[in-house]
C-alpha positions as CSV (number, residue, x, y, z in Angstrom):
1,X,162.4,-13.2,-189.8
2,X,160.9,-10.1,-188.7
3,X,157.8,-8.7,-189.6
4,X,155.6,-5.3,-189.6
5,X,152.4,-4.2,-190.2
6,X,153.3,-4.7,-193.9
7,X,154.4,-8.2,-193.2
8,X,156.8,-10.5,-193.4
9,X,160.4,-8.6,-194.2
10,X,161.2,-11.4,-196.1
11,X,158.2,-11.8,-197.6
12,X,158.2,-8.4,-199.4
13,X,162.4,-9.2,-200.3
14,X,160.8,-12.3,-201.9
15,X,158.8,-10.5,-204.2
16,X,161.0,-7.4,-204.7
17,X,163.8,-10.1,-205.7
18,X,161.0,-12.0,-208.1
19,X,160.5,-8.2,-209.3
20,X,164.4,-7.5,-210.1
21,X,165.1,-11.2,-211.9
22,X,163.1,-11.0,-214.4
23,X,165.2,-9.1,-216.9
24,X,168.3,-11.6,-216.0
25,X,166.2,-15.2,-216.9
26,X,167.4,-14.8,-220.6
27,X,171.2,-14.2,-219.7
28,X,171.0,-17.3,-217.9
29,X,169.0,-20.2,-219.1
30,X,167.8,-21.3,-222.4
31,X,165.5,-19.1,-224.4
32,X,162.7,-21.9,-223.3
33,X,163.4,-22.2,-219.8
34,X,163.8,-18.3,-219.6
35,X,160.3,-18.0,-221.4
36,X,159.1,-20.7,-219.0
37,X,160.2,-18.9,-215.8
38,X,159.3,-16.2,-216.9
39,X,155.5,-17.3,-217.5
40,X,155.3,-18.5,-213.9
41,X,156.7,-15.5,-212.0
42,X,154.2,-13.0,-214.0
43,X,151.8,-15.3,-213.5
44,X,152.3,-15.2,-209.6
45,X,152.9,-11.5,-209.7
46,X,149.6,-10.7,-211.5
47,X,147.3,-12.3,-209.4
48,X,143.4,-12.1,-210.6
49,X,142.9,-9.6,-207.3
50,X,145.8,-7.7,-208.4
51,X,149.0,-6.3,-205.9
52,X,146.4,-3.4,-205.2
53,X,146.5,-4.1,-201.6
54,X,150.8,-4.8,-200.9
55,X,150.0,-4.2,-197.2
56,X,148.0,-7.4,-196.4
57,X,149.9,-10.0,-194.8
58,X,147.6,-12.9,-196.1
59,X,148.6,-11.9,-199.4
60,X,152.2,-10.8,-199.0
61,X,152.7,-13.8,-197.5
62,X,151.3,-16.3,-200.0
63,X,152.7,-14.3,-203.2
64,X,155.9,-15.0,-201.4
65,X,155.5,-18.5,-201.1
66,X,154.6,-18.7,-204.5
67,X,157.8,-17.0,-205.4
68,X,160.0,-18.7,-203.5
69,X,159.3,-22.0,-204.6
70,X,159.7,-20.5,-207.9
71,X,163.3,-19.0,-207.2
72,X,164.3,-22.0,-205.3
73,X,164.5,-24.6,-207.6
74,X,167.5,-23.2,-209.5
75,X,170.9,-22.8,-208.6
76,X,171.3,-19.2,-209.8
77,X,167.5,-18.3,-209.1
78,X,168.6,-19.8,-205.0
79,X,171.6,-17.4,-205.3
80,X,170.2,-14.4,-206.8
81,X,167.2,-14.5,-204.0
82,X,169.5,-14.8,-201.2
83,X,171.8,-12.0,-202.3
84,X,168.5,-9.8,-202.8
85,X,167.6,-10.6,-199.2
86,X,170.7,-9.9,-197.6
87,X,170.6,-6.6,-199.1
88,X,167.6,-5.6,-196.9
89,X,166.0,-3.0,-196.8
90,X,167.0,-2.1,-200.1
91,X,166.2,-5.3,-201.9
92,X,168.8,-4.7,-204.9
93,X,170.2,-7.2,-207.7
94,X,173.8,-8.3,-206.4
95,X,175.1,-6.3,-209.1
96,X,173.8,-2.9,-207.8
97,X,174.7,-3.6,-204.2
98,X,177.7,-1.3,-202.8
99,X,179.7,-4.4,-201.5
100,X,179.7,-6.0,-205.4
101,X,180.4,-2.2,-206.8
102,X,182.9,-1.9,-204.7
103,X,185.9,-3.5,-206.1
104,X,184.9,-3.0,-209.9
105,X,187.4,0.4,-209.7
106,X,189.8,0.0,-206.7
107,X,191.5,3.1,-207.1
108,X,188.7,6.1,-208.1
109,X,189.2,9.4,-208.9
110,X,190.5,11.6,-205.8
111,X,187.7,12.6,-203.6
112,X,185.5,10.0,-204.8
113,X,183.4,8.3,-202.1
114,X,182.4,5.6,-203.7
115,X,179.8,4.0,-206.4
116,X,177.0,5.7,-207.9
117,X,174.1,3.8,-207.4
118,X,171.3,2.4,-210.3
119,X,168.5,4.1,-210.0
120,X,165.9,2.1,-210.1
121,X,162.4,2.2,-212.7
122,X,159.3,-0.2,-211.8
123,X,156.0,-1.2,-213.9
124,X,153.2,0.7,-212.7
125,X,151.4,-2.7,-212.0
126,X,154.1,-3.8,-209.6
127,X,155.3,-7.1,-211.3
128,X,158.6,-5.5,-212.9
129,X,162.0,-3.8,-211.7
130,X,164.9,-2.6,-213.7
131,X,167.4,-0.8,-212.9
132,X,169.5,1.7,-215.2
133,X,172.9,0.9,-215.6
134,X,173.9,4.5,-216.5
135,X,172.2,7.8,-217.8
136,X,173.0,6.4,-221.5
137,X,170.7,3.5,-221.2
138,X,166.7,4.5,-222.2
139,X,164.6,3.3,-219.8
140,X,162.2,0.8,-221.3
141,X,158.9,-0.7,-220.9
142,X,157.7,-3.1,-219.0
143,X,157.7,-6.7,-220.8
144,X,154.1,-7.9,-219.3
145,X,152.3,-4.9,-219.5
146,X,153.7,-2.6,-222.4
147,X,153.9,0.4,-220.2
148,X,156.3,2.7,-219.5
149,X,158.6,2.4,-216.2
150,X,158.4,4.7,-213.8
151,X,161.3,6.0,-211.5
152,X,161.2,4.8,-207.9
């Protein structure tokens, strides 16, 4: 693990990955467990202090803990978080990664260099990330805090 003086590496992957899941809990667990989840990673990711300070450490650090034991105690959560990390810097869901897009369309158009990426939309209060699977797809609003997503 290497850190900075934004913290742990893995510690911000953590919560970006926390960030990214949230919109996949309902595809892959019962509607309660989903809720359930759900409940417990906003809870973590709001704390009363708020994210207003995502360069200290202390707090990286324990929000990441948090998370982790979270993400940890389910086979797909496990997968999903160690996918996100192994995609650092960028910290994307395995679906958006180049090496998943890459063999969706083995033979592209001529001249084509590859996928286009997501771009990606996050809640203003930092506990959400989605990203858009093509230009046809509105962008949405954050589930937690009823707000628009902003690019990123």
């Amino acid at each position: 693990m290497t850190t900075d003086d934004r913290g742990t590496i893995d510690d911000r992957g953590t919560i970006e990955a926390a960030r990214a899941i949230r919109p996949y809990l309902t595809d892959w667990f019962s509607p309660q467990e989903a809720a359930a989840l759900e409940h417990q990673l906003v809870d973590v990711l709001n704390p009363p202090a708020g994210l207003s300070n995502p360069t200290d450490p202390t707090m990286l650090a324990s929000v990441a803990g948090q998370l982790r034991g979270l993400l940890e105690t389910r086979r797909l959560t496990r997968r999903f978080l160690g996918d996100v990390l192994a995609d650092a810097p960028y910290y994307r869901p395995p679906e958006h990664q180049p090496r998943y897009l890459r063999g969706r369309n083995a033979a592209g158009p001529a001249g084509d260099p590859g996928p286009v990426l997501a771009d990606r939309y996050i809640c203003p209060h930092g506990d959400y990330t989605w990203y858009r699977p093509d230009v046809s797809t509105p962008v949405g609003r954050c589930p937690t805090h009823q707000v628009p997503l902003g690019r990123n």
